[in-house]
N, C-alpha and C positions, 0 to 999 in steps of 0.2 A: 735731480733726485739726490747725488752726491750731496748737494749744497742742503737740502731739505733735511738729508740724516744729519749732517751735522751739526743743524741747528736744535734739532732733535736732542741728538746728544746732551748739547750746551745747558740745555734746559732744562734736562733730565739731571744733570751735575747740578745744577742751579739748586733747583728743587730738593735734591737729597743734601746740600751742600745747607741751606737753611733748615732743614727739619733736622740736621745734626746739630747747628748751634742753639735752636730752640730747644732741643733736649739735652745738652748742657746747662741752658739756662736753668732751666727745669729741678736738674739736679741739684746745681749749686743752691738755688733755691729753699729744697730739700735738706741738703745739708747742713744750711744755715737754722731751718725749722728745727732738726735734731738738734744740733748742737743747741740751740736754746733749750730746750729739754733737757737734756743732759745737764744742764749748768742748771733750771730750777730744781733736777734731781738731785745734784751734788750740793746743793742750798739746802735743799729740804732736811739730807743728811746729816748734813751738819748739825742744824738744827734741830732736831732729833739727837745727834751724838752729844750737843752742848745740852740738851734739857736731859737725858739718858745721866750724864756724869752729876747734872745736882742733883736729879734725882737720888743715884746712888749714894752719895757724899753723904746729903742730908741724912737716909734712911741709917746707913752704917753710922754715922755721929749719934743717932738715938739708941743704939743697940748696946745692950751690956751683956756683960754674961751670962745672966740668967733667958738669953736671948730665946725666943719662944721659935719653936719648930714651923708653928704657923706659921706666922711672920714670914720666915725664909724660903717657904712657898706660893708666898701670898708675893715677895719682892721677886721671885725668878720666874712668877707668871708676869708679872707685869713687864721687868725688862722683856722676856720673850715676844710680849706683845709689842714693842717697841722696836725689836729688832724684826716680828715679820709685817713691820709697816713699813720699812726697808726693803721690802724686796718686788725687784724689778718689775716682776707679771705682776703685782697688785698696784705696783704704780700707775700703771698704765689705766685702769680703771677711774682712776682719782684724775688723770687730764680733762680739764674746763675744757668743754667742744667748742663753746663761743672763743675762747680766747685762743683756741689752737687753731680756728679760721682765720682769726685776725692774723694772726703771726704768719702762716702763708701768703695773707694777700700779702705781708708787706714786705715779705721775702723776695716773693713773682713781682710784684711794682719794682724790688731796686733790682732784677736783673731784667727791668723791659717785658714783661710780658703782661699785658693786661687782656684775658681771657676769664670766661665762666670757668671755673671749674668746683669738682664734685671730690669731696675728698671722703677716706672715711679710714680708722685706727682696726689693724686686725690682731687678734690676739692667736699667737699658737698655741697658747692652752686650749683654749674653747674653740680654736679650728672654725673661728668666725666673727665677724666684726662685730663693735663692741660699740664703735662710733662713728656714724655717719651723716654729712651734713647737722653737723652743730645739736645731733640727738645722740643720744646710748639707746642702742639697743640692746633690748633683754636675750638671753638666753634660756630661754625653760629647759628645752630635750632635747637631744639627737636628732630629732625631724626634725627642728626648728633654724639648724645652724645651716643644711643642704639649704632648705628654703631662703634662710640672709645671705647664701651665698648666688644661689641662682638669683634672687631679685637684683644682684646687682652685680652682673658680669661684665658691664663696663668697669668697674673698679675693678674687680679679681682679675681683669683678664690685663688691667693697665700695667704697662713697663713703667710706667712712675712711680718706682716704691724705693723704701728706702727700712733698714733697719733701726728700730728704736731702741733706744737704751742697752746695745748691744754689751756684750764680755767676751770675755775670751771663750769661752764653755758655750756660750748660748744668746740668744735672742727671742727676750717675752712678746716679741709684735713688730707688726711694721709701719708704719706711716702710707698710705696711698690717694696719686690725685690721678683726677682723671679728667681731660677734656672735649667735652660733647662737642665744641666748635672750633677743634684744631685747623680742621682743613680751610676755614674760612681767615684764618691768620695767614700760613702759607701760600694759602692762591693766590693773592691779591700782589704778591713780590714775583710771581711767574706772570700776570699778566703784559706786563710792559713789553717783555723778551719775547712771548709768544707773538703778541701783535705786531711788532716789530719785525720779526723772524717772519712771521706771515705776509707780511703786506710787502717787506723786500721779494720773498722769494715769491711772490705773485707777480710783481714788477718783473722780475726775471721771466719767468714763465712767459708772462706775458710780450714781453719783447723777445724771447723766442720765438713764439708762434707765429708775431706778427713778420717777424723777415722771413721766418719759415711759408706765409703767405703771401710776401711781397714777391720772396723770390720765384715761387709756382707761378705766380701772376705776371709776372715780368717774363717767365720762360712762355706761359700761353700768348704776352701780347706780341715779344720777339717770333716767336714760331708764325703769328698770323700774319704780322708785320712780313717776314719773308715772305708769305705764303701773296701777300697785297701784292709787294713788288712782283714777283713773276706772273702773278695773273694779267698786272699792269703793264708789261715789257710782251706779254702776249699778243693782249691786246692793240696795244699800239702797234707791235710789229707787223702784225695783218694789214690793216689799214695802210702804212707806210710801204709793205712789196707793193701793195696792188695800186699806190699812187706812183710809187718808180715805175712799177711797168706801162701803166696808161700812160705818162710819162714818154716814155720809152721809144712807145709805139704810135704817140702824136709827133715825135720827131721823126718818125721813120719816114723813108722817100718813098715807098708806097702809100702812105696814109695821109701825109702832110698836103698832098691836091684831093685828097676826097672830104669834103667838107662831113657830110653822115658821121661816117666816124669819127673824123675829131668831135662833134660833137657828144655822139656817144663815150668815145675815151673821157671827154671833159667832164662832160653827168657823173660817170663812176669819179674821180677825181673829187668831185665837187661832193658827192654821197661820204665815200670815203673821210674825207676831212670832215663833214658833219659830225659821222661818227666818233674820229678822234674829239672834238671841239666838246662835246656830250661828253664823254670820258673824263676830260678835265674839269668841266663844269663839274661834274660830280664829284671830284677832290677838292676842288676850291670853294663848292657849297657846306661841305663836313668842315673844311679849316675856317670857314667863316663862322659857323655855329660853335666851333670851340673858340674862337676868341671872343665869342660873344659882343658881335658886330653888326648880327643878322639885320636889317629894315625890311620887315614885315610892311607890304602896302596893300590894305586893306580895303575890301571894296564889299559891298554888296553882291552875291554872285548864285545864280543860280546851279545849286550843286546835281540835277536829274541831267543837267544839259552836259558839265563837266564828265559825269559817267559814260552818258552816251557817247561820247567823242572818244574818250579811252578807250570803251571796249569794241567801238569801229577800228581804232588804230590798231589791236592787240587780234583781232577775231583772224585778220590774214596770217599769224604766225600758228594759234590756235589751231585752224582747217590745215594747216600742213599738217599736223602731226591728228588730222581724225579726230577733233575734238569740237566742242562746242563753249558759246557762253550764253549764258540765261542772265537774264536782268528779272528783279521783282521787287519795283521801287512803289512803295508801298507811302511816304510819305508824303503827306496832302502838303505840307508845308516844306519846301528844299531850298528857301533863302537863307545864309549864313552871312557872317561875316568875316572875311578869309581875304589871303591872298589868293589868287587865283593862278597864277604860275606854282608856286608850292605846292597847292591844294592840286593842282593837276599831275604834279611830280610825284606826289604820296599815291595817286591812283595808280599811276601809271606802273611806278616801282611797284607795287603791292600785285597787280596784273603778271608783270613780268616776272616775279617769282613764283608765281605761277604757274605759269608758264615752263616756266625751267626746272623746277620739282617735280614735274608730273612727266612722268615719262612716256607714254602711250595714252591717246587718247582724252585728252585733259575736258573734266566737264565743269569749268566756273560757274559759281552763280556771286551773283552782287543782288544786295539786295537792300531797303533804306525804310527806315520807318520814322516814326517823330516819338520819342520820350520826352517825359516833364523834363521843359525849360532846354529841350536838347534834340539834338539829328546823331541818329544812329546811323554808319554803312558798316556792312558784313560784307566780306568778299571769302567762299569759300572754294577750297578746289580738291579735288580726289586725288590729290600728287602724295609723295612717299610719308609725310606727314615727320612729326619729330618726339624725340626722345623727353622726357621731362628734365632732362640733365640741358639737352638744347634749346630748351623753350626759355632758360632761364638766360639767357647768350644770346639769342639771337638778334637782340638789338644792340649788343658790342661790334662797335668799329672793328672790321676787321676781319670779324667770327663770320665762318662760314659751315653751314653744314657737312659732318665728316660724311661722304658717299663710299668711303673703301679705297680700294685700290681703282677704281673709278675715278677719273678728273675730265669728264665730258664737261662739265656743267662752267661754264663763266661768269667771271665776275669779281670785283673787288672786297664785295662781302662790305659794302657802305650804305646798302639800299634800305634796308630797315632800320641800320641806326638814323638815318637822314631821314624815313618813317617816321619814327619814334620823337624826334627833336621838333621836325615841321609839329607836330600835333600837337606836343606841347606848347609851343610856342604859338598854339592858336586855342590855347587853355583846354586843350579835348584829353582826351588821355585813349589809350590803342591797351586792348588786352588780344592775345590768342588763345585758340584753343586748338588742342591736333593729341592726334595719337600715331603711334609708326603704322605704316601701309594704311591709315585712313585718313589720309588726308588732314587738311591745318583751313581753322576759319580764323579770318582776321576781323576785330570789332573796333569800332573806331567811334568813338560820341565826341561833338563839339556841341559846345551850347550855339545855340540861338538868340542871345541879346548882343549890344553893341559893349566890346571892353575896352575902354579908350587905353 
């Protein structure tokens, strides 16, 4: 903001900093205009004073004594007439309008300005212009001069004036120009600075907000990232007591002659390490998809068969917690083309959250149908469902649904993004749908043709 006022500023100086040299120009202009005037004035004078002196010469050289009374009023009307052709406010009348245009443009051309403008001569005798745009206008009556002055308030109202023919005593008029297309002169010197000033302090802006979201983003992936590790050091640590103790307890000298048991100790061992072995696999499948390494081996596979085996493996954790799973494979056609370990992993994950979202009672259903050119599976479940803040997250590595002060629920929070990656990588695309306390459907389409 700091940096935005100031450019502000600069340009606002900018801005008044050229409309004051333009309005110099302007003036100088102007006074170049007068002063031409002035010096045809002082021409004309002369001129007048040189024919005024033969005049008189002449007339006094004819004159004798018997000099006639006439005569001497006939020559002091005429000088009179001579001398009020001389004066100032009737001058003003007598300026050529074509020629007092010319003289402006070429005043404005040598001080650089080349603009329309609108000029026009005011007279303070008659309290209204006389000359405008290269015409005289007339003056009849008192109403007429409001009128020449209201039809042209651009001019009366212009600071471009200047006095004409000034004295010491007085001023018969002013000279006035006025420009209808000022602002289109001066924009055009603030565009550069504006655009500039804009596109830097967008630049700015914009690399603010972006560390300002790298660093949120980086504080969510660290926060999850910890959150991975100890769920990960949880998990293994279970697995690991309950291999030291079986362990433990097949070296013991009560146990070591009873074959039953060691073989039982040995099963939970052998369980146990499956468990862990599954764990890693699920790390090493996620680092494999991000280095983009993955060999998809692709077979033809029957996907009604793939479900039913899923939700036999899934239905004994289900009946613990009072729950049920319904199927309603609805698809006359369920051959794809998939890996078939993957494709059984996306069930299976999909099953198990499940599973684990629903707290009491869990009622799944799965169910498949066939869309143009494609296999549809829905696996929906009546568990705690999610927020639309989480719906957009939950296939980030990592992210795991926040439950509160609640941390029953396990897991590395890998299961959906490894969702998410398998299905792509078998060209299908997974959308959800959930609302909080109603549950979450998962939809998943792969096409149906061969994509080598």
């Amino acid at each position: 903001m700091g940096i935005a006022l100031t450019q502000i500023y600069w340009i606002k100086s900018n801005l008044t900093l050229d409309a004051k040299n333009f309005d110099n120009k302007v003036y100088k202009a102007l006074f170049e205009v007068n002063e031409k005037l002035a010096l045809d004035a002082r021409n004309e004078k002369n001129n007048w004073e040189r024919l005024q002196s033969m005049f008189k010469s002449t007339q006094l050289s004819n004159i004798t004594s018997s000099y006639d009374e006439y005569r001497k009023r006939q020559l002091q009307n005429e000088l009179q007439e001579l001398s009020y052709s001389l004066n100032p406010a009737e001058y003003l009348e007598k300026i050529n309008p074509t020629e007092l245009k010319k003289s402006i443009s070429i005043a404005l051309t040598n001080q650089g300005v080349d603009l329309d403008f609108e000029y026009g001569v005011y007279s303070n005798k008659d309290s209204s212009f006389i000359i405008i745009n290269e015409h005289f206008v007339p003056v009849l009556n008192p109403n007429s001069r409001s009128t020449n002055i209201f039809s042209n308030k651009g001019l009366i109202d212009s600071k471009y004036q200047t006095g004409l023919l000034s004295t010491e005593f007085m001023s018969p008029g002013s000279l006035i120009i006025f420009f209808p297309n000022k602002n289109s002169l001066l924009a055009p010197t603030v565009w550069p600075s504006l655009f500039s000033s804009l596109l830097f302090t967008g630049i700015i802006l914009f690399g603010f907000s972006y560390t300002i979201y790298i660093i949120f983003n980086q504080k969510k992936v660290s926060e999850m990232k910890t959150d991975f590790i100890n769920n990960m050091t949880h998990e293994f640590k279970t697995p690991i007591a309950t291999i030291s103790l079986a362990s433990d307890s097949v070296l013991s000298p009560s146990i070591i002659g009873n074959e039953e048991k060691i073989r039982r100790f040995m099963g939970i061992i052998k369980e146990e390490n499956s468990r862990m072995l599954n764990q890693v696999e699920k790390v090493l499948q996620i680092a494999t998809i991000d280095k983009q390494n993955l060999e998809l081996k692709k077979t033809q596979i029957n996907v009604h068969e793939l479900i039913k085996k899923a939700v036999e493996h899934s239905l004994l954790n289900v009946q613990q917690k009072e729950g049920n799973i319904s199927t309603d494979l609805q698809a006359t056609n369920d051959l794809i083309f998939a890996d078939q370990t993957h494709f059984s992993n996306i069930v299976h994950n999909i099953l198990d959250n499940a599973v684990k979202y629903t707290p009491e009672s869990p009622l799944i259903t799965v169910s498949t149908r066939n869309l143009l050119n494609g296999f549809e599976l829905t696996i929906g479940d009546n568990g705690i469902g999610m927020t639309r803040e989480a719906r957009k997250h939950i296939f980030d590595k990592f992210y795991r649904i926040p439950t509160g002060n609640v941390h029953n629920i396990k897991g590395f929070g890998l299961g959906l993004s490894y969702v998410k990656a398998m299905v792509e990588a078998h060209n299908g695309k997974v959308n959800v749908k959930s609302e909080p306390g109603k549950g979450s459907e998962f939809i998943l389409f792969f096409p149906q043709k061969i994509v080598s």
